[in-house]
N, C-alpha and C positions, 0 to 999 in steps of 0.2 A: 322824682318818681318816674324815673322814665321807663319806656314798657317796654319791660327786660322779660315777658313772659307772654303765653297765649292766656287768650280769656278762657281761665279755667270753670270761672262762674257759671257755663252752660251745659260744662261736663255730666254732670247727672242727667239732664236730657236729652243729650245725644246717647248715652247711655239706655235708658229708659226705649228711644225710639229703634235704638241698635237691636234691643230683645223684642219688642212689638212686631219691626219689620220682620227681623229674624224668624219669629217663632212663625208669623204666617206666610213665609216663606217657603220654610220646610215642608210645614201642614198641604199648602197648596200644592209645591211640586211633587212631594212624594204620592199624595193623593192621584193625581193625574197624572206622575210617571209611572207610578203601577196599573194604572186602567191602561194606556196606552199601550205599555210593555206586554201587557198579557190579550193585547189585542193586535199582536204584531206590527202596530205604529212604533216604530222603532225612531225614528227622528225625532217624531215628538216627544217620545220617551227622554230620549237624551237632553234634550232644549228645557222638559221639566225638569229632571235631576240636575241640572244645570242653577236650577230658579232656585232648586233645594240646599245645592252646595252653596250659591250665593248668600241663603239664610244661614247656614251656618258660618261661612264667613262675617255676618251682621254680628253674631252670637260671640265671634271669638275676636273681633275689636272692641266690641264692646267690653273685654275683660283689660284691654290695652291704653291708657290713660296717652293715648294721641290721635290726632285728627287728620295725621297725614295721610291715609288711605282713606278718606271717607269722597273725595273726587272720583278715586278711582271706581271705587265701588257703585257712586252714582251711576258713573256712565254705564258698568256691567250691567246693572239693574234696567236703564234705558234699551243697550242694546239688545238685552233678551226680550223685553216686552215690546219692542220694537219686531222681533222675532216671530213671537209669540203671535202677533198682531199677524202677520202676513201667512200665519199657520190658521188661523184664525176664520174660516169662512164661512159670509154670512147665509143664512137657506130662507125659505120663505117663510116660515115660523120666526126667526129667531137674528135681530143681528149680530154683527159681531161685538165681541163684550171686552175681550183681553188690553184692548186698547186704554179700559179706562183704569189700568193700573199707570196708566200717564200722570192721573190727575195727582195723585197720593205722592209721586216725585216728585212730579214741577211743585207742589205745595213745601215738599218739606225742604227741597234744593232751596227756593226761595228765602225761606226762612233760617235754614241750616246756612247757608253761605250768603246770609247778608251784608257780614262785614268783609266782604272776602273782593276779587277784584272785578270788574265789567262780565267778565264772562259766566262765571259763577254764580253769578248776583242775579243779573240779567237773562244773557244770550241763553243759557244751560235750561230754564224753567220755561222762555220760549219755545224753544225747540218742544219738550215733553208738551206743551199746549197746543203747538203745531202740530204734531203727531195726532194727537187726542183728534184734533178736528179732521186732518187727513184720512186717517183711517177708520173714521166715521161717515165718508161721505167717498171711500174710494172702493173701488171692487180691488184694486189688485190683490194677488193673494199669489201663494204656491200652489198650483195647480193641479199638479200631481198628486197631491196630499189626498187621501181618502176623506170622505165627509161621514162626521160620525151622523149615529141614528137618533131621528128625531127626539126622543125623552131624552136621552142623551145631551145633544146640543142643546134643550130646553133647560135642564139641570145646569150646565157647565154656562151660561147665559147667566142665571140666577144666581150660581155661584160666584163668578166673578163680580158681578154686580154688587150684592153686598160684601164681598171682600173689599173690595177697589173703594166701596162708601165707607165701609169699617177703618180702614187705615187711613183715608181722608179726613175723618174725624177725628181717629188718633192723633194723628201729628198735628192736629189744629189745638187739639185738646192740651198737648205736650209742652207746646208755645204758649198757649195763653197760659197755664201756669208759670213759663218762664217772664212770661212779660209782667204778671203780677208779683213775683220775685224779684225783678229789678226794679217796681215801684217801689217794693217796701224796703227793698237795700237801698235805694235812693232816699228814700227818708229817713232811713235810718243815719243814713252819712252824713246827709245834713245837719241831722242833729246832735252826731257824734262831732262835728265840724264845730258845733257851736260850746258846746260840754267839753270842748277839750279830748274828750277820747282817744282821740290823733297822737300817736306819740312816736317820739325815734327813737331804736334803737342803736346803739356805738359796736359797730365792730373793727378791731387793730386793724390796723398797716402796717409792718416794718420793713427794716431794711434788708442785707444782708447778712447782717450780723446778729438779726434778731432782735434789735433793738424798734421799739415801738416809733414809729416817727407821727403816724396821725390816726385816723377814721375813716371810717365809709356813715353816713348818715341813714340806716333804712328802716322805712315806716313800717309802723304795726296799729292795728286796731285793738284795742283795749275796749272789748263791745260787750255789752254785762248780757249776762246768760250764754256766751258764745264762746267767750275765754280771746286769747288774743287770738287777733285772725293777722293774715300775711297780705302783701300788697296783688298776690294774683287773685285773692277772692273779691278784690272790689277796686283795685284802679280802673279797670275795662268800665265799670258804671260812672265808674267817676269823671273818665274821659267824656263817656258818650253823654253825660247830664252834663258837662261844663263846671261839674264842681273840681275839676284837676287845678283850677287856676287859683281858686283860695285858697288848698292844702299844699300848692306846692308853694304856695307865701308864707303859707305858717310852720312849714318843716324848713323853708329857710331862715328864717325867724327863730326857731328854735335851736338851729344849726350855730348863728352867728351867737345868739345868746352865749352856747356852749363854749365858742371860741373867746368869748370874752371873758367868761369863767376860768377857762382855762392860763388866758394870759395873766391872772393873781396866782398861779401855782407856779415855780420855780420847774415844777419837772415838765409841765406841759407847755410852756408858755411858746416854745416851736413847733407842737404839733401842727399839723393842716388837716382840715376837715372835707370831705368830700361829699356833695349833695347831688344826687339825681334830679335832675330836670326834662318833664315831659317836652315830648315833641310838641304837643297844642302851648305850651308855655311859652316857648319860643316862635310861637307865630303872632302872640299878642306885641301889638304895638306900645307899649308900656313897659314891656319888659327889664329892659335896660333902665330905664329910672328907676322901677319898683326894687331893683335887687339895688341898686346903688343907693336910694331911701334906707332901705335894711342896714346894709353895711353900716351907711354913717351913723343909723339912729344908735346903732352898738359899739361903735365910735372900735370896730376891730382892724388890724392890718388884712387890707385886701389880699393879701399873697397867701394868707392861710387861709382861704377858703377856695377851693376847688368845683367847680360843675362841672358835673360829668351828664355825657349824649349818647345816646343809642347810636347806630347808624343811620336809622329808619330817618333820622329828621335830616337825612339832606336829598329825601326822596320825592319833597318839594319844595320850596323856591330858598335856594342853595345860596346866591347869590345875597341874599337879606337875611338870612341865618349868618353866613361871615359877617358881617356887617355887624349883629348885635356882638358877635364873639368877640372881633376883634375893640369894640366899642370896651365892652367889660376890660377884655385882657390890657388894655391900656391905661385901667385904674390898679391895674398887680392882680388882678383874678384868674386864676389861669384853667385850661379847659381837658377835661380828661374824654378821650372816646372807648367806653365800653362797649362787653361784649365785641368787642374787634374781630372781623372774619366771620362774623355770620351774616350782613347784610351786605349794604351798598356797595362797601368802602372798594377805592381801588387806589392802585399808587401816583397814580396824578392827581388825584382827588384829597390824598393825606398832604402831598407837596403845597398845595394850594389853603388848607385850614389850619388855622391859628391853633395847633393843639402843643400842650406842652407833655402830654400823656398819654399811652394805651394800653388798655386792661385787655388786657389772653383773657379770652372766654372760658370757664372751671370746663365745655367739653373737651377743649383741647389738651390741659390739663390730665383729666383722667385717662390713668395709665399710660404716661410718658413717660415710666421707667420700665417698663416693658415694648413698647411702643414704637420701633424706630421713626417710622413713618409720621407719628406725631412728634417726636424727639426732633427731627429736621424740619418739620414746618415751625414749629415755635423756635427753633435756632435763627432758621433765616427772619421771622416777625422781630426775633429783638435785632440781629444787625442790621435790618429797614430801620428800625427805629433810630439806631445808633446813630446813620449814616445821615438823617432827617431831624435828629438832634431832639430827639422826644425819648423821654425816661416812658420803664414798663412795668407795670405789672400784673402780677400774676393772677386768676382770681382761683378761689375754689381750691387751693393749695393744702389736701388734710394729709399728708403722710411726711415723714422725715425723708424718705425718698424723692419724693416730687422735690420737696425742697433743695434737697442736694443736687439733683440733675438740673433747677433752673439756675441755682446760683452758680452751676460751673457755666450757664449758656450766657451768666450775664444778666442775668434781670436785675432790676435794681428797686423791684418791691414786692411783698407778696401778702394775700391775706386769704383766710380760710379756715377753718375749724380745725388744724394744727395749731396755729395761732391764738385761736379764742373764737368764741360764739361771741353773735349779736347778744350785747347785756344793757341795761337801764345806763343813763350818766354816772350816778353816783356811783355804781358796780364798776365802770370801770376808767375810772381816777382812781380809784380804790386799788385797782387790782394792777394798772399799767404806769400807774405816776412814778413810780419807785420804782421799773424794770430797768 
């Protein structure tokens, strides 16, 4: 189960916070870009509608199932209320209030980008805390700015104030439901761990020709009242509780099973099975005996069973990951690198590990028969390959086109919903034994 996906599991609440922040977004800056604008504050007007278009930008990733503009958008939000702040001044009634839209950031950056890296995590939530205190205890300001009229800045004081506490609370409120959601999917895993629930399904491999040569092993939850669920709505819990280390024993376990099933069938008895193995798997010191226990308890030929890697896991200690690889691949195991070209990987880095495989990432794939530009970079991936003596394949391969275009570039395997969907074992011995 290697994490071939972002944790989608949090998606509904970045969701949820994306319209909250959104909607009081709009509310506040249209609110205070129209007093300002009809009171010839024209800077300030703009710096509001500013606040405003930010929330409708909350509003329209939130409709967008990715997380890759949500850095960017933090900072926008910093920098305006950072803005906002030095527009901000205080009179002897009233101080300044705009600052404490810092807190509502640093809390939800915090939380929003925990798994994320040092700066994100950290330095980012700092900073909005340091502001908070800064511009709580600093006069500077923009000078020139007009000072509005006392009930005025007494209003816009009280206003920001429960705004700033209202979305502080939101995002507190947003997480603690997430955090009592991953309790209760961690128990539930558990005990779908123990119940068997766990299960894999088989999707082809072939060659060239079409002809079936093995498997890809990918897990599904079979979770009652839920239907089957997929490995993005709960390997990210399974990582972070520690339970990746048992299921990735018992999906190998059921993998080798498979292969030993397979070697009494006549049509299957050469396929090769391929299993995903997390990156925390391969940091466990047990590792290498635990899969070589499995093997022999199943008493199957090593050479038909395949592990495949992320990239992500030679992003730390590089040196002791070859070490188990090369350990395995000298009982006949041999080692596939998926998803290839989205992470680490570079060409001295492939010269140097024991792989006897590389999986084309399905985005490279998509539309390669219009493509040129992908059409050449998956040319030059498989003559790397050739030249380093590692077979490839393709993933994500659904059209009879895609197919034609990688078989003239030379790949030498492909799999993909042209092919056949992920099915149960028996579905497909049934369906691939006789191809």
């Amino acid at each position: 189960m290697a994490r071939k996906f972002p944790d989608t599991s949090q998606w509904p609440r970045i969701q949820l916070l994306l319209r909250f922040s959104g909607v009081a977004c709009i509310l506040h800056g249209t609110l205070w870009g129209v007093y300002y604008a009809t009171h010839a504050m024209l800077l300030l007007a703009v710096l509001l509608f500013t606040v405003m278009l930010s929330g409708l930008a909350c509003l329209y990733l939130a409709t967008q199932p990715t997380q890759r503009a949500l850095p960017a958008l933090a900072h926008c939000l910093l920098i305006a209320t950072v803005i906002a702040s030095l527009a901000d001044s205080a009179t002897a009634d009233t101080s300044r209030s705009a600052n404490l839209f810092l807190i509502p950031i640093g809390v939800a950056a915090f939380l929003l980008f925990r798994n994320s890296g040092i700066y994100l995590r950290w330095v980012f939530p700092c900073l909005c805390f340091a502001g908070l205190v800064f511009f709580a205890n600093s006069p500077l300001t923009f000078s020139r700015l007009e000072l509005l009229p006392s009930d005025i800045s007494q209003f816009g004081h009280a206003l920001n104030s429960i705004t700033a506490m209202a979305l502080t609370l939101g995002v507190l409120a947003i997480f603690r439901d997430e955090q009592k959601f991953k309790v209760e999917l961690h128990s539930a895993l558990a005990r779908a761990l123990a119940r068997r629930e766990l299960c894999t399904y088989l999707q082809p491999q072939v060659c060239a020709q079409g002809r079936v040569i093995g498997a890809e092993a990918l897990l599904r939850w079979d979770r009652p009242g839920h239907g089957i669920q997929s490995p993005a709505e709960f390997i990210p819990v399974a990582e972070q509780s520690g339970l990746i280390h048992d299921i990735g024993l018992m999906v190998l376990e059921q993998a080798c099973r498979q292969l030993s099933e397979w070697s009494e069938h006549r049509d299957a008895q050469h396929w090769k099975l391929s299993v995903n193995v997390s990156p925390l798997q391969l940091t466990s010191s047990t590792f290498v005996e635990e899969v070589r226990e499995i093997v022999h308890k199943f008493n199957i030929p090593a050479n038909r069973l395949r592990l495949e890697i992320t990239e992500s896991v030679f992003a730390s200690d590089l040196v002791a990951t070859v070490m188990k690889m090369e350990a395995l691949r000298s009982d006949g195991i041999s080692w596939s690198l998926d998803d290839f070209g989205t992470g680490f990987s570079s060409l001295a880095l492939l010269r140097e590990l024991p792989l006897d495989e590389l999986k084309i990432d399905r985005s490279f794939i998509a539309g390669i028969e219009s493509d040129k530009g992908k059409y050449e970079l998956i040319r030059k991936i498989i003559e790397i390959a050739e030249i380093l003596n590692i077979s490839t394949v393709a993933e994500g391969v659904e059209t009879e086109a895609q197919f034609d275009c990688l078989q003239a570039m030379g790949c030498t395997a492909f799999q993909g919903f042209y092919f056949g969907r992920p099915m149960i074992a028996a579905q497909f011995i049934g369906k691939y034994a006789a191809s």
